[in-house]
Each structure stands twice: as C-alpha cells, then as structure tokens.
Phi, psi and omega in degrees: 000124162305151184293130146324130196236171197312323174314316189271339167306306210277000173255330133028250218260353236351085192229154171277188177295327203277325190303304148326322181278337204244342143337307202281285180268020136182076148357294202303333204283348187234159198265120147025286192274340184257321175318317204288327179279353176279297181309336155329325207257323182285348141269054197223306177259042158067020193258126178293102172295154160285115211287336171334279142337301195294323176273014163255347169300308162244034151058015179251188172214015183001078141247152182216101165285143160224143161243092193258157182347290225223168166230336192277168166058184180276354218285344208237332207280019175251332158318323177297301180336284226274007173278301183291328171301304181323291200274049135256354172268020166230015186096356184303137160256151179247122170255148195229118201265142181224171219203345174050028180063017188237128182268348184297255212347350177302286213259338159294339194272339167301281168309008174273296183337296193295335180272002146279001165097142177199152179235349163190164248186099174271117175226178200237146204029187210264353154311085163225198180284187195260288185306344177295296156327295174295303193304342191260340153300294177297327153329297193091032182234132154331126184227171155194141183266109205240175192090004184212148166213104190247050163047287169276324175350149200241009188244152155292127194239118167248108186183232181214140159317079133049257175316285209313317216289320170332306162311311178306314182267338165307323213290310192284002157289316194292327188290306149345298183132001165303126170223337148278140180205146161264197174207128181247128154245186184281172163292129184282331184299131177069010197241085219265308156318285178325295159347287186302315184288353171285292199280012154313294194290324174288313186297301201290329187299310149338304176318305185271010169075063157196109172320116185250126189293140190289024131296325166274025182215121188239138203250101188228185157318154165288061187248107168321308225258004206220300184322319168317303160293328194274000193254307180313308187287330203264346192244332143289280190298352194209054175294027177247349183295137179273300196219144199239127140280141168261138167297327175247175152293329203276331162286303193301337178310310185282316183316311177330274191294001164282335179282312115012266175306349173253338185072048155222150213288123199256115027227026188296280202289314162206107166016232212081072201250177199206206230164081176155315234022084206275195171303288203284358165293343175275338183236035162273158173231120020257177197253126189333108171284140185182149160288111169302102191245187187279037216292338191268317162343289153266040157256334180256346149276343168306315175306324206279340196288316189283313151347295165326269191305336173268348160244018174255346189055042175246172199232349184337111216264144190223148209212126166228133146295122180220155185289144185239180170201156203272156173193112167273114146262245183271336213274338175230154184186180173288157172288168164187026187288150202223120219263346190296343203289334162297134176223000000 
C-alpha cells in the first residue's frame, strides 16, 4: 500500500493542499478548530511530513536542543517534560543532550546539535565558554538559560537566585539553633549553580558572625553513594556538626544513609536539608527539608520564549525571575546532638 502523501490529507480532511502545508509548518497560522481537523486526518492515514522538504520550505528544521548537566535522576526531568510538551504543540521536535558537568563537552555537544539543524537552544545556567558564546552568536540561534537569574546578564535567563535561595535554608537552620554546620556540595569546578549556593550558605552564616570552616564543606559527584561517604568521613572527623546542608537533593539521600550508617538519629540528632525538592523527598522517612524550585515553570516559559523568537524571528534578550520556596518537613529541628551517638 503507498504511503499517503499531502494530497491525500487535504482530500481527506476536505481542505486544500495549502491548508495542510500551513498546518504542518505554521501551525499559529491556522485557527484552532480547522488545525485539530487536519491533524485527525494525518493521524488517521498515518503521513509522515518529509522532514526535509519541510525544512526547506520554511527554512526551519523545527528543532529545538537542549543540553543539561545530567540525564540521571529527576533534577532535569520536569522541566524537560513541559519544555517538550510547549513545543510539540507547535510542531517541534526536542533534541537532547547531556554535558557531564564539562563546559569543553558542552560545547562539542552544541555543535554536533547545531549541525544537524536547530532553530533554538535551552542550556542550564548562565556558566559557560567563552566560545560557545560566540558559535550561538554567529548561528544566530535563539538560547535561553535556565536554573538561573541574573538582572544584568546580557544572555536570556529563567530561573531563580541561587545565592538568595541558599541563604533561605541557612537562615532556617540558623533560626533552629544550629552553629556548627557542615556543607556537602557539588563539584564546583563549571557549576555555576553550585557556587552560587556554597556561597549563599557561607555569606549568611558570615552575616550572623560564624564562619563556616573550609574542613567543613566537602565537595563531591552528584552521588547518593560518593555523599554518603563523604558525610560519613566529614561527621567522623567533625563530630561537634549539628547539622549538614546539601547542594541538592540527591546529596541529602546520602547525608540520610550516612546518618543511617553511623546511627544517628536524623533530626533529634543531627540535621538534614536538601536543595530541588525533587518527588521523592516528600515520601522519604523523615521527610526531606529542602527548597522547592520552579522546574515545570521554567520549562514551559522556555519553551513559549524560544516559540517567540523563531517566529518573530527576534534575539530579544529577557531576564525572568521565578520564586523558590523554602518546605520544612522531618529532616530539621534544633540541636541537640550527643556527639557519643557515632559508633
């Protein structure tokens, strides 16, 4: 049986030929109620557009990239979601990339991207090369940055402070009664986030006049299992820490099972805050304390932002701010640890 070709949609759907074409590669361009009947009809006999064809017809390759840290865990996937859920109600496809924390891998990995066609570009923070930059200036392709905000940035960015949000989980440790405290964070090297939130936690505790010693901020993979260790070794040598801040959430799982494997009692004894909320921090016991950040959010204005600009055909540079929020569950309280509870 032959494939169904454009014709047979517009006879079909009884629509022309143009109307389908104008479906398929500008969607915004057709009313609702007549778009919903073409698409019916082109799933209905199965027709594939030539993606070729198509992109040479509107000169797009409706694509859309994204390159983020990591693919493992949750930390990326909601954001992904509701990115690719924007743009597929507009014809779009999403290609997706991971950077391993590296800005060279970063930036070969753009450029594999770009050479395969693109019409705009999602990466995570505002940390990158100096070269990257200029290849997406001479592209000419739309970007935007998110997990981050920065006022002046000369780049578009959606996302949250960092610093500020850091500050949110020192303050309510700090409110509680904690004054030793550790830090477990991310590798810092290329991390622009991470940074920011070491330094968040430092600046306030800094603020109220208590230093947090650099022995007490231990720096690892984004690992349950390398946190774990590194919480274990840092709570044996510095059994006077009340409480352990996380870069993440993902960190605080091991700061858990490091409490766990030492046999102290989490938050009689000792602390726990985490960074993301990612779902499962609400059905860990006890239940995770951590910052909530806006991950479906900036995925679904990334999306409406780069829609924009490819069909205004504009670079318009735009700085959204979105709200983080603090969510106390079981993992904090005051001290009261008895440093005998390591065994």
């Amino acid at each position: 049986m032959p494939k169904p070709n454009l014709q047979d949609v517009a006879e079909y759907a009884s629509v022309s030929t143009a109307t389908v074409s104008r479906c398929i590669n500008s969607p915004e361009k057709v009313k609702q109620k007549l778009r919903d009947k073409v698409l019916a009809a082109i799933a209905t006999l199965g027709y594939t557009p030539h993606g070729a064809a198509r992109a040479l017809a509107s000169r797009r390759s409706y694509t859309i990239g994204a390159v983020v840290p990591t693919i493992g865990g949750d930390i990326f996937s909601s954001a992904l979601h509701h990115l690719q859920k924007g743009i597929t109600k507009q014809g779009f496809t999403l290609l997706l990339a991971s950077n391993n924390y590296s800005l060279e891998e970063e930036y070969r990995e753009v450029k594999s991207l770009l050479s395969k066609g693109l019409d705009g570009l999602v990466l995570i923070g505002n940390l990158h090369s100096v070269q990257l930059y200029e290849l997406l200036a001479s592209e000419k392709i739309p970007f935007v940055n998110l997990w981050t905000w920065q006022a002046q940035s000369q780049y578009s960015c959606i996302g949250f402070n960092n610093r500020s949000a850091a500050k949110v989980i020192a303050s309510h440790l700090f409110a509680l009664g904690h004054r030793k405290v550790g830090v477990v964070t991310g590798n810092l090297l290329d991390n622009d986030r991470a940074m920011q939130r070491l330094q968040g936690i430092q600046e306030y505790f800094a603020e109220q006049g208590y230093a947090i010693a650099s022995h007490r901020i231990v720096e690892c993979r984004y690992s349950a299992l390398e946190a774990r260790d590194a919480v274990i070794e840092l709570l044996v040598q510095e059994p006077q820490i009340s409480a352990v801040i996380c870069g993440n959430d993902i960190l605080a799982i091991g700061a858990l099972s490091a409490a766990r494997r030492l046999k102290i009692a989490v938050p009689s004894a000792l602390s726990i805050s985490g960074f993301d909320n990612l779902e499962i921090t609400a059905e860990l016991y006890p239940g995770l304390s951590t910052i909530d950040v806006p991950a479906r959010a900036m995925g679904k204005l990334a999306a409406t932002y780069l829609l924009d600009c490819i069909q205004k055909n504009s670079f318009e540079v735009k700085h959204i701010e979105l709200a983080t929020e603090l969510i106390i569950r079981q993992t904090t309280s005051v001290p009261g640890r008895d440093s005998t509870l390591i065994t």
